[in-house]
Every structure is written in C-alpha cells, then in structure tokens.
PyMOL CGO cylinders between C-alpha atoms (Angstrom):
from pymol import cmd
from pymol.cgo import CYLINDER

trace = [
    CYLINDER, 33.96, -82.76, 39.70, 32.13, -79.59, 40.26, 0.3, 1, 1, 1, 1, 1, 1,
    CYLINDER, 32.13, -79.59, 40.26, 34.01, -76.76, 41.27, 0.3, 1, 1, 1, 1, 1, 1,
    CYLINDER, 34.01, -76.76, 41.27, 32.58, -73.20, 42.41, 0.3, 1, 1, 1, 1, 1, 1,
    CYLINDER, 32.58, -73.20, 42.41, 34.66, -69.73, 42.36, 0.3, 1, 1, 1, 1, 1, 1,
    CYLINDER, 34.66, -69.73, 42.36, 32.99, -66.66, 44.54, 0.3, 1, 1, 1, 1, 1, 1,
    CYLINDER, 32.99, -66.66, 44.54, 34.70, -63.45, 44.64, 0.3, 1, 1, 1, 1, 1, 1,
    CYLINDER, 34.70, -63.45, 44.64, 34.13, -59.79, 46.01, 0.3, 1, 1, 1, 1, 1, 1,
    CYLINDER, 34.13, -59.79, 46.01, 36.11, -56.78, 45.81, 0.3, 1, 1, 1, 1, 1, 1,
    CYLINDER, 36.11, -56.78, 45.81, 37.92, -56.06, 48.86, 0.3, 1, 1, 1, 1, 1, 1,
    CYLINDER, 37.92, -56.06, 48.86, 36.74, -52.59, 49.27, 0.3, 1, 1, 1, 1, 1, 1,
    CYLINDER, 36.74, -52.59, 49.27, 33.13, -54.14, 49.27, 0.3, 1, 1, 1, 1, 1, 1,
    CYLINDER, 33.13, -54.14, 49.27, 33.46, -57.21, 51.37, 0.3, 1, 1, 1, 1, 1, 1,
    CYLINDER, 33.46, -57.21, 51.37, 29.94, -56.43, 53.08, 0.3, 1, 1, 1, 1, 1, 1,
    CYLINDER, 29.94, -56.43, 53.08, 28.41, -57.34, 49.20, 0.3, 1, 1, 1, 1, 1, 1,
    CYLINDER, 28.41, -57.34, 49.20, 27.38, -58.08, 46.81, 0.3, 1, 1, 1, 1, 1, 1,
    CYLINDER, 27.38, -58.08, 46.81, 29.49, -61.17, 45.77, 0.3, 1, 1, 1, 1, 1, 1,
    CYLINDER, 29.49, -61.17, 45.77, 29.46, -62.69, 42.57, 0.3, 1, 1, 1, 1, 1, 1,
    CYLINDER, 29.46, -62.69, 42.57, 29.26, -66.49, 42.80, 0.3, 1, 1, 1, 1, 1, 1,
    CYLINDER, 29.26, -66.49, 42.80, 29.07, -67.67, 38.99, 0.3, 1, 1, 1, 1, 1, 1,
    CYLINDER, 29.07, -67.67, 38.99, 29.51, -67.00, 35.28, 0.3, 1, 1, 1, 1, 1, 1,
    CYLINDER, 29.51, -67.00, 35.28, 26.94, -67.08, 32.73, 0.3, 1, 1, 1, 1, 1, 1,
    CYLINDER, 26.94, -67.08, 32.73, 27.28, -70.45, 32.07, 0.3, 1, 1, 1, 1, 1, 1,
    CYLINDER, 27.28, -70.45, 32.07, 26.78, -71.83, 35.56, 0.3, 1, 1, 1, 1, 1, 1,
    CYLINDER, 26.78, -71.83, 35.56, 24.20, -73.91, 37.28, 0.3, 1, 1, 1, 1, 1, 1,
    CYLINDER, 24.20, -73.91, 37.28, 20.64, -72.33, 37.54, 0.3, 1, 1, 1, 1, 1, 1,
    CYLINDER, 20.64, -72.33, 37.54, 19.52, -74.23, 40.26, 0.3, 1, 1, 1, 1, 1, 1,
    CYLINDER, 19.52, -74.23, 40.26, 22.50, -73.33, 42.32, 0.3, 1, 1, 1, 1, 1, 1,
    CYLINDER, 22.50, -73.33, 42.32, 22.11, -69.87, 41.48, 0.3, 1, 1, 1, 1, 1, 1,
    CYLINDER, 22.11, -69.87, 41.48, 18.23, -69.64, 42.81, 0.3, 1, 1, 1, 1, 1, 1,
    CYLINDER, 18.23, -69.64, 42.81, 19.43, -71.29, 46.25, 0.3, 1, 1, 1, 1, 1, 1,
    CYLINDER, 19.43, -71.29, 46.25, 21.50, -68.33, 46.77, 0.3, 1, 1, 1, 1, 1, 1,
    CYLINDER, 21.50, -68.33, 46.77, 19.76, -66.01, 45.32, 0.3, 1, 1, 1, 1, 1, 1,
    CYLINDER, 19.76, -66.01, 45.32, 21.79, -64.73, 42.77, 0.3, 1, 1, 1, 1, 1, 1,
    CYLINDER, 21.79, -64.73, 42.77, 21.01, -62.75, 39.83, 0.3, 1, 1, 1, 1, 1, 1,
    CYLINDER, 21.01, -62.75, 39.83, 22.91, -61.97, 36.33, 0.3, 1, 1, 1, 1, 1, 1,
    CYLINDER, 22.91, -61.97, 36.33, 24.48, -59.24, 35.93, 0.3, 1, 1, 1, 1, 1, 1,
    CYLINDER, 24.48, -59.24, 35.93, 26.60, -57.40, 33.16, 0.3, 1, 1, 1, 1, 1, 1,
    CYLINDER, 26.60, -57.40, 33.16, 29.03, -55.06, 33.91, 0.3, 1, 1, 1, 1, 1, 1,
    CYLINDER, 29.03, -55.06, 33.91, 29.27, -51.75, 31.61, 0.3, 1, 1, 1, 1, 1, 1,
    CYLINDER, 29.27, -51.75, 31.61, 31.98, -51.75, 29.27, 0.3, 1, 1, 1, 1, 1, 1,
    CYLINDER, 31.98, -51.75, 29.27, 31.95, -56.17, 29.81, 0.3, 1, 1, 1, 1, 1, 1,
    CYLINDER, 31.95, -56.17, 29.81, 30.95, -58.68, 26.80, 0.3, 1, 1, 1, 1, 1, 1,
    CYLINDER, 30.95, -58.68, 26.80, 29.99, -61.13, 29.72, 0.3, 1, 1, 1, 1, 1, 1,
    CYLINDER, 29.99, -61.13, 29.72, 27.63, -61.89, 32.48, 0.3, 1, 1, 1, 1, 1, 1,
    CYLINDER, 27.63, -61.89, 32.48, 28.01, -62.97, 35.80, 0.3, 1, 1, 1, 1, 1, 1,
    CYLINDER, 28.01, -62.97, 35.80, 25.60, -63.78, 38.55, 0.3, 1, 1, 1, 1, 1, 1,
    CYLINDER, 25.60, -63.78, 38.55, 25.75, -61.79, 41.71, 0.3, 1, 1, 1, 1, 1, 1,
    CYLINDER, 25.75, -61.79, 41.71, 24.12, -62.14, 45.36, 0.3, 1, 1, 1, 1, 1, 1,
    CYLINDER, 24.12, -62.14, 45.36, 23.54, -58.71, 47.77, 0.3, 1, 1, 1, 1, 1, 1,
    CYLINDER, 23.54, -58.71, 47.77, 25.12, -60.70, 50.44, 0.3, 1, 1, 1, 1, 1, 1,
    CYLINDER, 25.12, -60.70, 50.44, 28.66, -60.64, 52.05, 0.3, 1, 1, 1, 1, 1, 1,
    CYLINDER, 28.66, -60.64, 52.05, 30.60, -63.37, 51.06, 0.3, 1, 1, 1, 1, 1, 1,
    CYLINDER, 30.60, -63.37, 51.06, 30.28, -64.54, 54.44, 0.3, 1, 1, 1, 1, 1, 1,
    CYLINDER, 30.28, -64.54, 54.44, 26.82, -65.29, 53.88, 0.3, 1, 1, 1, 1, 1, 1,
    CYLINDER, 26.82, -65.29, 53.88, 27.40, -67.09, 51.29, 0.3, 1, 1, 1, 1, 1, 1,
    CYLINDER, 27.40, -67.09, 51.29, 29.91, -69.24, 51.82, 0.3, 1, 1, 1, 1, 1, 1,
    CYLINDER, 29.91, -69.24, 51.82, 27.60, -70.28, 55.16, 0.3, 1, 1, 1, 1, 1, 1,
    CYLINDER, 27.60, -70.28, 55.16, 24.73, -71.23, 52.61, 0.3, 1, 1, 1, 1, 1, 1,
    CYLINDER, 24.73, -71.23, 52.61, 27.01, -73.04, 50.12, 0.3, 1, 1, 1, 1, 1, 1,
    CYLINDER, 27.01, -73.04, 50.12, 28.32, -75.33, 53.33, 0.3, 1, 1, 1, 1, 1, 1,
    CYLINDER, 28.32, -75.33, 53.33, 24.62, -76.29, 54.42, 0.3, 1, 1, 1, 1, 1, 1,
    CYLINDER, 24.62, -76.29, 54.42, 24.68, -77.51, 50.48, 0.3, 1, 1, 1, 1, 1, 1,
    CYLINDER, 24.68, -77.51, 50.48, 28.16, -79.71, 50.99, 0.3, 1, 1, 1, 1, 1, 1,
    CYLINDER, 28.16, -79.71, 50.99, 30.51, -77.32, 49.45, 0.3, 1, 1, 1, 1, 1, 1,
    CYLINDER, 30.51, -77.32, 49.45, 33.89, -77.12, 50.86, 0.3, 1, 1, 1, 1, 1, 1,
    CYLINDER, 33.89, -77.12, 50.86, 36.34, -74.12, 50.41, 0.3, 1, 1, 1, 1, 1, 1,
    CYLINDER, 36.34, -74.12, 50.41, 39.41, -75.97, 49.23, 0.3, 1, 1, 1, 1, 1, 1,
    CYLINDER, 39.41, -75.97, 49.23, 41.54, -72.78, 48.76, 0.3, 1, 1, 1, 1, 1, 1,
    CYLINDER, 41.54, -72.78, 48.76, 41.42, -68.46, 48.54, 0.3, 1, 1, 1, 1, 1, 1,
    CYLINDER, 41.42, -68.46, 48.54, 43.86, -65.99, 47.50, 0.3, 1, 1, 1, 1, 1, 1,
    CYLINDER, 43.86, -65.99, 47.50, 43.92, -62.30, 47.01, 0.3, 1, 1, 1, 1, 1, 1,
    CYLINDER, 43.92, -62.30, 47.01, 44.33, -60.91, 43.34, 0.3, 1, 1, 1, 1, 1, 1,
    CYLINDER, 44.33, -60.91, 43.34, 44.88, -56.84, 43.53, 0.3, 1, 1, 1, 1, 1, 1,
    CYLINDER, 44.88, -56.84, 43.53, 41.44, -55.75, 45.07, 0.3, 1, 1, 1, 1, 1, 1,
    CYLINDER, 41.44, -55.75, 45.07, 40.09, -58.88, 45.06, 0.3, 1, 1, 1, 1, 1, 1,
    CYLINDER, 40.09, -58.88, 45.06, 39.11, -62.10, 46.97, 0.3, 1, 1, 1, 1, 1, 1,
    CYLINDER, 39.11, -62.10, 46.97, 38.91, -65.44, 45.50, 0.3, 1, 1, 1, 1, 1, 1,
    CYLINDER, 38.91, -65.44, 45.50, 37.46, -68.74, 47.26, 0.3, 1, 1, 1, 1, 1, 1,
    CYLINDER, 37.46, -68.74, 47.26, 37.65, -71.97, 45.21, 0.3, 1, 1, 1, 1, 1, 1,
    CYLINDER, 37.65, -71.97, 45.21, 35.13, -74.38, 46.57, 0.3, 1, 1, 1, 1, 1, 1,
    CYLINDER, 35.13, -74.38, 46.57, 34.39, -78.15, 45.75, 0.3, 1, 1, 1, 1, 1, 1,
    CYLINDER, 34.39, -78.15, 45.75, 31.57, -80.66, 46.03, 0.3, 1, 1, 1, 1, 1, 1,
    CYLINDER, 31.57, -80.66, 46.03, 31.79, -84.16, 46.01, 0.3, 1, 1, 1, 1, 1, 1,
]
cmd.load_cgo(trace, "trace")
C-alpha cells in the first residue's frame, strides 16, 4: 500500500514543503515538482516543493491521494496520505 508523508514547519506554512525522502518515487516527485535537498549539518536528503502545503495536497488529490490523518510535532505539521 503506498503511503505518502508531507510536512512543513509551522512558522513557514506558505512553503516550501517537503513531500518525500531520498528513497521515494521519482515520478511522483516530478508531478509536484519537487527537488532534493540536504539540509546542513543532515546525513540525508529529502525532496522539497516551493509551494504551501496547501498546494500540494490539492495536486496530490487530482492524483487519488487521500489524507488519512495529520498531527502537529513541536514546529511541525505532518499529513499522512494514502493511495489505493
């Protein structure tokens, strides 16, 4: 079952929002137009859009993805999402 997690920091919740890990799907990636990304002071990359999460989540519904659940975690916000 494929699974997605997207999160911003609350303090910047007009971008960018990382949507995937280094290991996730390419393809995906490219439809939202994310990049990789490594943090300084990180052994790991991430891939990261410019847009709010808002955005986001908008183009990962026209793709079938559901939000099935989101939670806060200090300063930041988590959305699980799930595709059949």
């Amino acid at each position: 079952m494929p699974y997605l997690m997207i999160s911003t920091l609350i303090r910047l919740e007009s971008g960018p929002t990382i949507v995937g890990d280094e290991h996730a799907d390419p393809e995906l990636m490219s439809f939202l137009g994310a990049e990789k990304k490594q943090e300084v002071g990180t052994d790991f990359e991430v891939y990261q859009c410019k847009e709010c999460p808002r955005l986001v989540l908008n183009k990962l519904e026209t793709d079938g993805w559901k939000v099935i659940g989101f939670t806060g975690v200090s300063q930041t916000i988590i959305w699980t999402l799930h595709k059949n």
